[in-house]
SEVOPA-973848 format. One record per residue: x, y, z of N, C-alpha, C in turn. Coordinates in steps of 0.1 Angstrom, whole numbers, plus 5000, padded with zeros to 4 digits. Each point is the difference from the previous one (the first is absolute). Layout:
<sites>
XYZXYZXYZ ...
</sites>
This chain:
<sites>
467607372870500849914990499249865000 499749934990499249884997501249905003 498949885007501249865001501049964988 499550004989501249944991500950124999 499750154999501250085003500949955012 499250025013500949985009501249875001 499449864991500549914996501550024991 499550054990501150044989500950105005 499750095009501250115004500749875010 499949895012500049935007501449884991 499149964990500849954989501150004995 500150194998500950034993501250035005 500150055013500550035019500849914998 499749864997500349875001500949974988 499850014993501049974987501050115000 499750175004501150005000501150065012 499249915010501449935013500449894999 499749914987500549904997501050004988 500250144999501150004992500249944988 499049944997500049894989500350104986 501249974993500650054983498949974992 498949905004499050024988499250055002 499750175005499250145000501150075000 501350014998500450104993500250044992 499549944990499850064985499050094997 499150035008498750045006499750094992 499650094990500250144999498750074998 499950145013499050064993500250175002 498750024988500050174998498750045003 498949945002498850045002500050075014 499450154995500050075008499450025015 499149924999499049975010500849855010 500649964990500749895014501350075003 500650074996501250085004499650085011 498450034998499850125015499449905008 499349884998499849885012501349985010 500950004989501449955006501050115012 499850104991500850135008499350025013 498449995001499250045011499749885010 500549874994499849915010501549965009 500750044990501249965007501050154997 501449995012500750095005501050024988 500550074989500849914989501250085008 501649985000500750045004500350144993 500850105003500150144997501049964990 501249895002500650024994500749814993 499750024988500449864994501049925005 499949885005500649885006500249914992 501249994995500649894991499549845007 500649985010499649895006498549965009 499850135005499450005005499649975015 499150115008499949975017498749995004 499049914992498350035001500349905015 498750015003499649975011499749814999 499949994990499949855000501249934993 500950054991500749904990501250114995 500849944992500950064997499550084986 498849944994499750054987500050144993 499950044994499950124999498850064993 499850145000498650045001499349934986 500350004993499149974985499449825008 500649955008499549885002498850005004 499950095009498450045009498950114991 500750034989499250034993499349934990 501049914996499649904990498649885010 500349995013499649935003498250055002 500050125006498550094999499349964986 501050064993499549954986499149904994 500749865004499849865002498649995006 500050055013498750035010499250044996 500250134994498650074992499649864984 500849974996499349914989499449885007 500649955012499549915005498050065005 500350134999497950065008499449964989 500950054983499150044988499749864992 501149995001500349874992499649885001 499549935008499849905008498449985004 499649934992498749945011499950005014 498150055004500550015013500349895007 499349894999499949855001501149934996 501050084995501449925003501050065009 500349845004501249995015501549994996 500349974987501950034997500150034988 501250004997500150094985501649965002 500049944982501449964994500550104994 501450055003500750044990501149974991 500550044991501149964994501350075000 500849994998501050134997500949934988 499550134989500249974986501550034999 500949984987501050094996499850094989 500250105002499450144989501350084996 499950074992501150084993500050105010 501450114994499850165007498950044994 499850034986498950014996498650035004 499649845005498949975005499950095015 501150015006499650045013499850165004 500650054988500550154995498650064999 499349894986498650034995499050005015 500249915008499150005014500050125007 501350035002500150175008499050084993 500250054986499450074987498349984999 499849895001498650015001499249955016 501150035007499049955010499849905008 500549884995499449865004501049985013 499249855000501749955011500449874994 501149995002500649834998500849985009 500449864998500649905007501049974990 501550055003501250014992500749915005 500749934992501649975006500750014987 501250084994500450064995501549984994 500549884999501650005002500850064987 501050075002500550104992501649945001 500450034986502149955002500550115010 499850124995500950085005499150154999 500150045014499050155002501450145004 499450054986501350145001499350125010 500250045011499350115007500750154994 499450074995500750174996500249964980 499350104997500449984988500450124995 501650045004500450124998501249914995 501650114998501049924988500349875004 500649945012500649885007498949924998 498450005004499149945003500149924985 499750124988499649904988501149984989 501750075005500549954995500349825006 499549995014500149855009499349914991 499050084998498949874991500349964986 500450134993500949934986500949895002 500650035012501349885002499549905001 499149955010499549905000498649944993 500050074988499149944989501049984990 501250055000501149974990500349855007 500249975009500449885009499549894999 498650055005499249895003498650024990 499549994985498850044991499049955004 500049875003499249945003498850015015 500950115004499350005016499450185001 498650005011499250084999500850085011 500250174990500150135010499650125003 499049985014499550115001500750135008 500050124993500350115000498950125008 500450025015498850085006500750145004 499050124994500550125008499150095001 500150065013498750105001499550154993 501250004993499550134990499449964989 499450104992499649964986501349944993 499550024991500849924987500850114993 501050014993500950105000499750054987 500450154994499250014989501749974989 499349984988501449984987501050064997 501149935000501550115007499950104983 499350004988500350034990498450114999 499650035012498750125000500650125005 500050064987500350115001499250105009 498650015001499350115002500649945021 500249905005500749975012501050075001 500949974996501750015000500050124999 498950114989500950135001499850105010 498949945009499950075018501749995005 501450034996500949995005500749975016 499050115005500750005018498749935002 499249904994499149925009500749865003 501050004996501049854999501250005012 500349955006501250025008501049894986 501650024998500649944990500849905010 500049924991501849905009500949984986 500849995010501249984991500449834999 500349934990500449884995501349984998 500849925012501350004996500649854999 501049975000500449874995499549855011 499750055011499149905002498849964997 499350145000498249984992499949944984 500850034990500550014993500749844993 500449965008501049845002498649895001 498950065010499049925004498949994987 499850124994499050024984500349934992 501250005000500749954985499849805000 500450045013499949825008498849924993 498650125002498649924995499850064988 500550064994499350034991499450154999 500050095006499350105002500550114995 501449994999500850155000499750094991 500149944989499250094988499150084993 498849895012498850125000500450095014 500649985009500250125004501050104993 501049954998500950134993498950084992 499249914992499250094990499650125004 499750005016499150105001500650105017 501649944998501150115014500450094992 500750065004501150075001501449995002 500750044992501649965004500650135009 500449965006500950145012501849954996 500350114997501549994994500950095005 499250065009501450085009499450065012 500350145004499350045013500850134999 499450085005500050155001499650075014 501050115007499949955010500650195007 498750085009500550105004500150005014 501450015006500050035015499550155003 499749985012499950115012500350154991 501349995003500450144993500350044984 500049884994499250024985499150074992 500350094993499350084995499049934990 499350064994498949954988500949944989 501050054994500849954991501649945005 499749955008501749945009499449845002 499149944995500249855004500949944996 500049875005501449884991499149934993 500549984990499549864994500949884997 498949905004501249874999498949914989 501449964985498749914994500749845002 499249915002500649875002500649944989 501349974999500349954985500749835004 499549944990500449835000499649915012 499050045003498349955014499549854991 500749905008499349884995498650005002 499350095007498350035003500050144997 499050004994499450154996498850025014 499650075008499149975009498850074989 498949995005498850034992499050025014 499150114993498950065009498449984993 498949935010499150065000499149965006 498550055003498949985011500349905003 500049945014499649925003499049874993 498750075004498749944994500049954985 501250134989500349934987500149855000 501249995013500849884996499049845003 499650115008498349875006499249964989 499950104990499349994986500749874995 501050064998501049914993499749904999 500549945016499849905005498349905000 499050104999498649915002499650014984 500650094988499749954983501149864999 501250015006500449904993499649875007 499649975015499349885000498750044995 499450074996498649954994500249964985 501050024993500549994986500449865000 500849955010501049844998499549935013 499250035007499649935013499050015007 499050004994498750044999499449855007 500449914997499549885001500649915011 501050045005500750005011500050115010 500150085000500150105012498250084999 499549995009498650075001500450125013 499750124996500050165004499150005005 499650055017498950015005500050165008 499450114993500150135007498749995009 500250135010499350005008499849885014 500949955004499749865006501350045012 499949955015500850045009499949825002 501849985008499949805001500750035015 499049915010500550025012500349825001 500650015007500949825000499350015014 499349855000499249955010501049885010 500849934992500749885005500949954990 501150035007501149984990500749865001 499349935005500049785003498749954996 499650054991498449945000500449854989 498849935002500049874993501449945002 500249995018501349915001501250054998 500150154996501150065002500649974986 498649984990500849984983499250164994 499550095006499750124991499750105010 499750124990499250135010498850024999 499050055009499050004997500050185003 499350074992500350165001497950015000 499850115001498350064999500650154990 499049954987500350094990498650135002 500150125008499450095002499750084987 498450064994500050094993500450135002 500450124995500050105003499650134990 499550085004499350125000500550054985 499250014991500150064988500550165003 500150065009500450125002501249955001 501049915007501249964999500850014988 500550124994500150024990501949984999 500350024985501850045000499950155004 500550055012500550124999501550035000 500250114997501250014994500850045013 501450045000500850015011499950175006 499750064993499550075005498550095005 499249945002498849995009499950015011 499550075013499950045010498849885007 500149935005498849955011499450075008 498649975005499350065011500950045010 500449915007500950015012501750075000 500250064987501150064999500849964993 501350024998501049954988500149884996 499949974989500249874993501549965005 499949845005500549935007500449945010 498650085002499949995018499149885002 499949905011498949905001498850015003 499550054989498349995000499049905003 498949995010499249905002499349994985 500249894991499349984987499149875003 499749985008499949845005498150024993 500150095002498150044993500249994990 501049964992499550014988500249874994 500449905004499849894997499149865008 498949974998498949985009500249855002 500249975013500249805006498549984993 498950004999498949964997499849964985 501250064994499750034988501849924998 499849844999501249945002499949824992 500949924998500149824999501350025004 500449825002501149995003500549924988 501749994997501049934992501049975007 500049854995500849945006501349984988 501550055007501049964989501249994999 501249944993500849915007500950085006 500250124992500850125000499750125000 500050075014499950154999500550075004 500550144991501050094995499450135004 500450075014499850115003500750114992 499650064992500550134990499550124997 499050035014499550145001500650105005 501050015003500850114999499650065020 499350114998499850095013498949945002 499349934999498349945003500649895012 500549914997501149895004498849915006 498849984996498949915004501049875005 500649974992500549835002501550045013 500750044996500850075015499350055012 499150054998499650035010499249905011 499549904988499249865007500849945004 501349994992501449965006500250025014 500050115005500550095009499249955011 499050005001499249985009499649885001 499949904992500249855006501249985010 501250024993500849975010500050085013 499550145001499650075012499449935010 498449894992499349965012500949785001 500950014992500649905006500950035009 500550105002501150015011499350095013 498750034999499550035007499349895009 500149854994499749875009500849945004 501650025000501049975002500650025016 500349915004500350005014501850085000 500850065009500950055003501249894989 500449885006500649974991499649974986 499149984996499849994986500350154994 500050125005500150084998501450084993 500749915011501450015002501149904986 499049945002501049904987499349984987 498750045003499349984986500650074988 498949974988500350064987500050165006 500650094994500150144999498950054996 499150055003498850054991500050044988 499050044991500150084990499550145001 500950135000499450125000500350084988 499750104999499750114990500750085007 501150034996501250135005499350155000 499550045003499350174996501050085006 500750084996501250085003499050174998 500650075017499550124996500650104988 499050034995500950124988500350065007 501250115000500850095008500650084986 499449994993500450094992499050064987 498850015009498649984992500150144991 499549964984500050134990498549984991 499350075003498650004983500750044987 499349964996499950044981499250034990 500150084997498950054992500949994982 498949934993500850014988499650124991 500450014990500550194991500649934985 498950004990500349994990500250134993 501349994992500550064993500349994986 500250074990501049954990501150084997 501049944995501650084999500150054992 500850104998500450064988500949974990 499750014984500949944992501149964999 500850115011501249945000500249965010 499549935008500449895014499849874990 500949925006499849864998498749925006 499349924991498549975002500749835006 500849985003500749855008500750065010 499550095009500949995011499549985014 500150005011499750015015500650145002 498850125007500250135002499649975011 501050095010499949955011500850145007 499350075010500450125008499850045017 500850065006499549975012500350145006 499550085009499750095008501350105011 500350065006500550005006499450005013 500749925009498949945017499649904994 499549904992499549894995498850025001 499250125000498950055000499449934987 499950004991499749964989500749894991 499549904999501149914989498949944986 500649974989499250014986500849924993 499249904995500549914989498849994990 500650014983498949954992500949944992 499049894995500449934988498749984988 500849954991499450044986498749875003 498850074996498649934995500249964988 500550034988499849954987501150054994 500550004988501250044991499950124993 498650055002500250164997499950115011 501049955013500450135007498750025013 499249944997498750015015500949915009 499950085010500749915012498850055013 500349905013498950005013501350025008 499750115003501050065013499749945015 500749945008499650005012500650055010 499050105007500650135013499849935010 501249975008499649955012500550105012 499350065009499650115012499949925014 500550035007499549975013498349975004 499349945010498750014996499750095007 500650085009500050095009499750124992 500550054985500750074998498750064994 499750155003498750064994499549984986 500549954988500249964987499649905002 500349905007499649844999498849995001 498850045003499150025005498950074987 498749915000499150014984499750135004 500050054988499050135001500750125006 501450004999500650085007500350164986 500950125008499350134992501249964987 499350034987500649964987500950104999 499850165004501450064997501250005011 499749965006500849955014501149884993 499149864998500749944994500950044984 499650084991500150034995501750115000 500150025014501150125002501049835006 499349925009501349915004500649964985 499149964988500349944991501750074995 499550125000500750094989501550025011 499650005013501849985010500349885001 499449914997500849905001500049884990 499450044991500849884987499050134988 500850124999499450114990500749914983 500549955001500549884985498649944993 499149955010498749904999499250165001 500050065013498850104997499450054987 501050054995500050044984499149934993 500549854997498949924992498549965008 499750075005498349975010499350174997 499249954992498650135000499350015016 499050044995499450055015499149945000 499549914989498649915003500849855007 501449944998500349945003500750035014 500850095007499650015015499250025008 499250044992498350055008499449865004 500449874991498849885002501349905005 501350045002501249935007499650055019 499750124999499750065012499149945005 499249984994498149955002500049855005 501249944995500149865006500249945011 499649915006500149945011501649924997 500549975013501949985000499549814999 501049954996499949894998501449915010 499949845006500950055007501449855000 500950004998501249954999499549815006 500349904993499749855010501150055016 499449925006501049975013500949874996 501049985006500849925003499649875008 500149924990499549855011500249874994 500549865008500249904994499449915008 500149844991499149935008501249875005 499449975007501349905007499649895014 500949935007501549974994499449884983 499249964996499649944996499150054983 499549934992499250094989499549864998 499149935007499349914995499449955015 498849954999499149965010499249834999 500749925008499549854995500849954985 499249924996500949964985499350024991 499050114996499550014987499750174999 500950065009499350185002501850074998 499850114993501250085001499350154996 501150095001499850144997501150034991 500150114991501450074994499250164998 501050014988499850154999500150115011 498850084997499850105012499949955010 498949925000499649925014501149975011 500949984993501649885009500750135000 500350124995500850075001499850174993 499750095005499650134996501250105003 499850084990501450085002499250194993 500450115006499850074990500750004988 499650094988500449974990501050064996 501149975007501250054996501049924989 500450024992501349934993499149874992 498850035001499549884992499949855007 500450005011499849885007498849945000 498750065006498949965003499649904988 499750034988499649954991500649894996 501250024999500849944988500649855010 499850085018500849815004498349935005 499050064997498349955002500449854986 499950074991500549944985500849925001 501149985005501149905003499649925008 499250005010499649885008499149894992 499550064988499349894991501149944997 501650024994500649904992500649905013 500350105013500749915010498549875004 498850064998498849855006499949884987 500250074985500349914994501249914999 501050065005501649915007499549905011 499250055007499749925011498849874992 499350044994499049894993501249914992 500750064994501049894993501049925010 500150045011501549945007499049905009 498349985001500149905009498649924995 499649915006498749914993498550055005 500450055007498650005006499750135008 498450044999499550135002500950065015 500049905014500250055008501650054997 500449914996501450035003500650124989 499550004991499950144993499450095008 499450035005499050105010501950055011 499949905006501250005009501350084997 500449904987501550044991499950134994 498950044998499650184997500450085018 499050005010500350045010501450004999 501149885003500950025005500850104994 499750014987501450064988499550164999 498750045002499550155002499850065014 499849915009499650085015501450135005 500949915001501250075001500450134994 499649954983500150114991499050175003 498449925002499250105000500450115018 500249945004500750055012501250125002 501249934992501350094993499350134995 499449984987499450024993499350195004 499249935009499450105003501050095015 500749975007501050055009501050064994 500449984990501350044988498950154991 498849955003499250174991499950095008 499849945014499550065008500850145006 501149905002501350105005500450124991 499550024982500250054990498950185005 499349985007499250065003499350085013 501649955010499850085015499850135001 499750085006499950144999501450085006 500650105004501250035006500849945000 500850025011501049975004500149834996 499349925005499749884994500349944989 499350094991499949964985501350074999 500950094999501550025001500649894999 500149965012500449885006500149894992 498949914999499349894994500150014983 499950164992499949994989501050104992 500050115008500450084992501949994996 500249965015501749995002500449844995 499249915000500649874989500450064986 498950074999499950034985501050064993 500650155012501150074996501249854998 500349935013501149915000499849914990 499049954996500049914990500650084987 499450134994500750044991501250085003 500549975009501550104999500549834999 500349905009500949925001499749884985 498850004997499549934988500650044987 499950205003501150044984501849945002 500150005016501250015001500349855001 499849885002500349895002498849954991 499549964991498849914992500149894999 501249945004500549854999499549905015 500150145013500049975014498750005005 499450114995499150085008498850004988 498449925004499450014992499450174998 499249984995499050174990498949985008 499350145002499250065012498949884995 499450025021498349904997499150004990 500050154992499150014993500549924988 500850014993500549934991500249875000 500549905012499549845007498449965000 499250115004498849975000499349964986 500750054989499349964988500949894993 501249995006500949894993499349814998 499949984989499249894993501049905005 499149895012500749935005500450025018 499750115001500450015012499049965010 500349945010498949975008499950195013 498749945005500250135009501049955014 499849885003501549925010501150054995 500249964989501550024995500550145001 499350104998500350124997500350035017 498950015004500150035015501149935006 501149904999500849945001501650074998 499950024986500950094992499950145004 499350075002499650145005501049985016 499449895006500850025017501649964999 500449924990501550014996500250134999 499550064987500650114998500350115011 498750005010500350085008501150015011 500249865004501549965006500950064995 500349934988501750094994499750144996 498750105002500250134996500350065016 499449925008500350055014501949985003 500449894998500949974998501250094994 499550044992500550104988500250115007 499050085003499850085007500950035015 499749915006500950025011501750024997 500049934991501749984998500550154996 499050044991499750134996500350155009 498949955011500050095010501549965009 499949975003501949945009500850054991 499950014983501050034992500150184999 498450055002500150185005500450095011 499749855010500550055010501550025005 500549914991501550034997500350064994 499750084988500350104994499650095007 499050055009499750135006501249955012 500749915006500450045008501750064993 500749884984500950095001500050154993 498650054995499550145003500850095006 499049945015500250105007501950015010 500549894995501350045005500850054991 499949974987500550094989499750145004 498850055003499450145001501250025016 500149945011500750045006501550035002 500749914990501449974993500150114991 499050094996500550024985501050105000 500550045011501150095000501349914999 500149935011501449905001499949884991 498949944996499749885001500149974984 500349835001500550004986499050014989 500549994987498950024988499949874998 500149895002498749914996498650005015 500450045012498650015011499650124993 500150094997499350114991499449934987 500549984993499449914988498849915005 500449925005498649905010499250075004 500150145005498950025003499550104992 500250034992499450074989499249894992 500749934999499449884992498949925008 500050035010498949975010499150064997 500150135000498850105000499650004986 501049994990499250034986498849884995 500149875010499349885003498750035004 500050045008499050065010498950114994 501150094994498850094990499549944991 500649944993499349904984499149895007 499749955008499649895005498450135000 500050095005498950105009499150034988 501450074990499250034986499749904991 500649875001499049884993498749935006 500050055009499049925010499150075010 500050124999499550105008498350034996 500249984986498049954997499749945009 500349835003499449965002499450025013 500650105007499250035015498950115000 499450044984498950064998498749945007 499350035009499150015011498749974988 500050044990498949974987500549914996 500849934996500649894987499049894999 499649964991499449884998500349924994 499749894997500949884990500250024983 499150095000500350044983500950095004 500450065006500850145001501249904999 500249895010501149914998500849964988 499149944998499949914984500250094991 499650125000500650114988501450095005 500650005012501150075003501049874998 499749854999501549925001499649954991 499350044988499349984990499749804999 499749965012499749874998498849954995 500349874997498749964991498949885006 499050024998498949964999500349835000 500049954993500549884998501649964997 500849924994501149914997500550084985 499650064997499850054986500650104996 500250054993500950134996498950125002 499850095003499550124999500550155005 499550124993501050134997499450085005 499950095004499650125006500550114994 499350134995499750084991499350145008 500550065006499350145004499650074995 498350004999499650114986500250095000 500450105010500550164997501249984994 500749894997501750024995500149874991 499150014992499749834986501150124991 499650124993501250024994502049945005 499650065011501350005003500849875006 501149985005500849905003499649945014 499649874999499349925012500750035016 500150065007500650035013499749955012 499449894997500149955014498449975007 498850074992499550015005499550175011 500950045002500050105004499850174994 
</sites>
């Protein structure tokens, strides 16, 4: 190694254990100093938000930037000169974007209004809000997938089961309309107007149908990624000049007090043009999609600048870059904390990860219906053993619908590549309704698929904000499977509750804060209130299935007293998830309540029963009467309610035997084997 090398590596050592913010803007791509760098120094296995290098808190791109420096100082520089000035300019994203791209390096400092991380529905419906708010001020939009393709491309959209659907209900729905959006989405959902539904021992032609009539929300369905379309034509149409879209780009938050504790300073990483949109059903190397894959290769620290800015909005959903930096700051703060600080300090911030205990894959199964099924419904069938459960909803208005099978992962079927007439024989025992409409090129390449697999359960807490210029919503703050339309629709609602919080106070921090306090609690409920929806056995009995009976027996029977099942609270416009959770444990008191008085009231009848039964020779006719009248109690009670001790029942089985409803709304139940004839019950 020649002296002025040895000098410039010596140099660079030095700048960056000196920590100094002006080399972190550093950025390089040149290949040959990326392998200087990797071979002269140890890089860590696994990315460090804060950082644990051996000299500084900095983090890696510092010491790269700084080599960098070093090597221009060998090339660049006369040899006969002893110092060298630099500057540190201010440059656009732009400018520093174009540096990655071709190569170069610069010296950035960057300041930005407001940095949206995730540019999925929450992320960029966040940023409409706050270019509706604030026009004047710069918003940058980062996310590591491509760029989404046009919700109105056909030759995309008509891959059917390449889309997982969501449903849009009066909260997702309440939040569109709010910015402006709703329209171009309706353009391009679907309306769901009732639900169709075969139990266990249901034949092919014995489902119920229920259609919703006088629904202040119509719910509406479709891709995901559509609605992301949506969302990135219509800011590039009205907000083009305010909000700037950056795909491919990963944002790791370096220091969430930088410049005095007035901004954030994040390192905007490139990443890997293989980093593509895949769709929800795709298999990873390492096994089922959803599982935590090391992707960390595919977004390269070397290949990085930094932005500094006043406001940043974690809204990546399962990535949780900015939660996660979250998470582990305060880890290595309370990891310097002496016993009492421990004891009375701030509560940390963690990421709830709840084990699944009731883990199911999915494989989606497009279909289309036949002329005479209704092309607006939710078809929805389930197995006997719960071996099998199947829901599809409509892809478009002429009858294509994406079925989704969800199987144990255990279960020989779950599994790619598994035997097609094999599957082909489960199809036909247990949902032979659907079998029928599936050829054999379409199970053969349903078979062929790799299983795809349910989110986990998880929230972030006690807190949703870090310092006074960092917060999270959406996925990020609160994940739920997609049951009942939650996930989506309360992601979307936390945009109108952060713009409540921008209006109720003056200033960035305390907006940051006044958000935390009014969601943390919620996203928490939130996801504990889904969770319970979803126990397996006995459990989920417990927790879901037996409210639901009592909520619709004492709800038809008292509606003045006793509110209408979780499911139907959960979508009520206005309800918080506290409040409901509130009102739910009322109810459960006075049905317990009820109940006991109940049981004390049979137990008295079975006793004057049984002395009627012993009297009834001598004994007078009204203790005979009581206790006939006892027992005729006792039978009617067994045969009104004796379903519900079906070892199979499921919550649709519920909802269609006490024919309760979905929402506050009026709706009818209709048994298709008996539409001619006189409505009975359901039965």
């Amino acid at each position: 190694m020649t002296p002025p090398r040895r000098i410039s590596i010596l140099f660079a050592v030095l700048l960056y254990c000196s920590n100094s913010r002006r080399i972190t803007g550093f950025t390089t791509i040149t290949p040959q100093f990326t392998q200087s760098i990797r071979t002269t120094t140890k890089h860590p296995s696994t990315r460090s938000s804060f950082g644990t290098p051996p000299c500084t808190s900095a983090s890696t791109s510092h010491l790269a930037a700084a080599f960098v420096f070093g090597h221009y100082l060998d090339t660049a520089l006369p040899a006969s000169s002893t110092a060298a000035t630099t500057t540190t300019a201010t440059i656009t994203v732009d400018d520093a974007i174009s540096s990655i791209a071709e190569g170069g390096v610069s010296q950035n400092k960057v300041d930005i209004d407001a940095i949206v991380v995730g540019a999925g529905p929450a992320g960029l419906l966040t940023a409409i809000m706050l270019a509706q708010k604030s026009p004047n001020q710069t918003i940058q939009v980062f996310d590591r997938l491509s760029p989404p393709p046009s919700p109105t491309d056909e030759a995309v959209w008509s891959d059917i089961a390449k889309f997982y659907l969501i449903g849009l209900g009066g909260r997702g729905q309440k939040a569109l309309k709010k910015y402006g959006v709703w329209e171009d989405v309706k353009a391009v959902s679907t309306a769901i107007r009732g639900r169709k539904d075969w139990s266990p021992e249901a034949g092919p032609d014995e489902g119920a149908e229920r259609i919703y009539v006088d629904k202040p929300v119509t719910t509406r369905v479709l891709p995901r990624d559509k609605l992301v379309g949506v969302l990135h034509e219509y800011i590039m149409t009205n907000y083009a000049a305010t909000i700037e879209l950056r795909y491919g780009y990963e944002v790791e938050p370096e220091d969430f007090a930088a410049e005095g504790n007035t901004a954030v300073s994040v390192r905007i990483n490139r990443c890997s043009d293989e980093l593509r949109r895949l769709n929800p059903t795709s298999v990873s190397e390492s096994g089922l999609v959803g599982q935590s894959d090391d992707d960390d290769a595919l977004c390269d620290v070397y290949k990085s600048y930094t932005l500094s800015t006043k406001l940043l909005i974690g809204a990546d959903g399962s990535s949780r870059t900015v939660a996660n930096a979250m998470e582990r700051e305060d880890e290595e703060k309370r990891e310097s904390m002496n016993v009492i600080e421990k004891v009375f300090g701030e509560t940390p911030f963690k990421v709830k990860r709840y084990i699944d205990d009731n883990v199911r894959v999915y494989k989606t199964i497009p279909m289309k219906v036949p002329s005479d099924w209704r092309p607006d419904v939710n078809y929805s069938a389930r197995s006997k053993g719960a071996r099998v459960n199947f829901d599809a909803l409509p892809a478009d208005k002429n009858g294509n619908y994406c079925g989704v099978f969800l199987i144990s992962k255990d279960d020989e079927f779950a599994a790619a590549g598994c035997d097609t007439d094999g599957f082909r024989s489960l199809l036909d025992e247990t949902l032979p309704q659907f079998s029928a409409l599936l050829d054999d090129e379409t199970v053969a390449a349903v078979a062929k698929k790799g299983p795809s697999l349910l989110p986990s359960f998880r929230y972030a807490g006690p807190r949703l904000h870090q310092g006074d210029h960092t917060l999270i919503l959406g996925d990020c703050a609160h994940t739920v499977k997609p049951y009942f339309g939650l996930g989506a629709n309360s992601a979307l609602e936390d945009v109108v509750f952060l713009e409540e919080a921008i209006d109720n106070t003056s200033t960035t921090p305390e907006a940051v804060r006044y958000f935390s306090a009014d969601r943390a609690e919620e996203s928490k409920i939130l996801v504990q209130v889904s969770r319970e929806l979803d126990r397996p056995g006995a459990r989920g009995f417990l927790s879901f299935i037996l409210p639901l009976i009592l909520d619709s027996i004492f709800h038809g029977i008292l509606p003045k007293i006793f509110a209408p099942n979780v499911i139907a609270m959960l979508q009520k416009d206005g309800m918080s998830f506290k409040a409901l959770r509130q009102r739910k444990r009322m109810d459960r008191a006075g049905q317990v309540l009820t109940l006991v008085v109940g049981v004390v009231g049979g137990i008295f009848g079975v006793r004057l029963l049984l002395l009627g039964l012993v009297q009834v020779a001598g004994g007078s006719g009204a203790t005979v009467a009581a206790g006939i009248g006892g027992a005729t109690l006792i039978v009617a009670f067994l045969r009104k309610f004796g379903f519900y001790f079906n070892k199979n029942l499921a919550p649709a089985d519920v909802m269609v035997k006490t024919r309760a409803k979905i929402t506050d709304n009026d709706a009818f139940l209709t048994p298709l084997a008996m539409k001619p004839k006189k409505d009975n019950g359901g039965r």
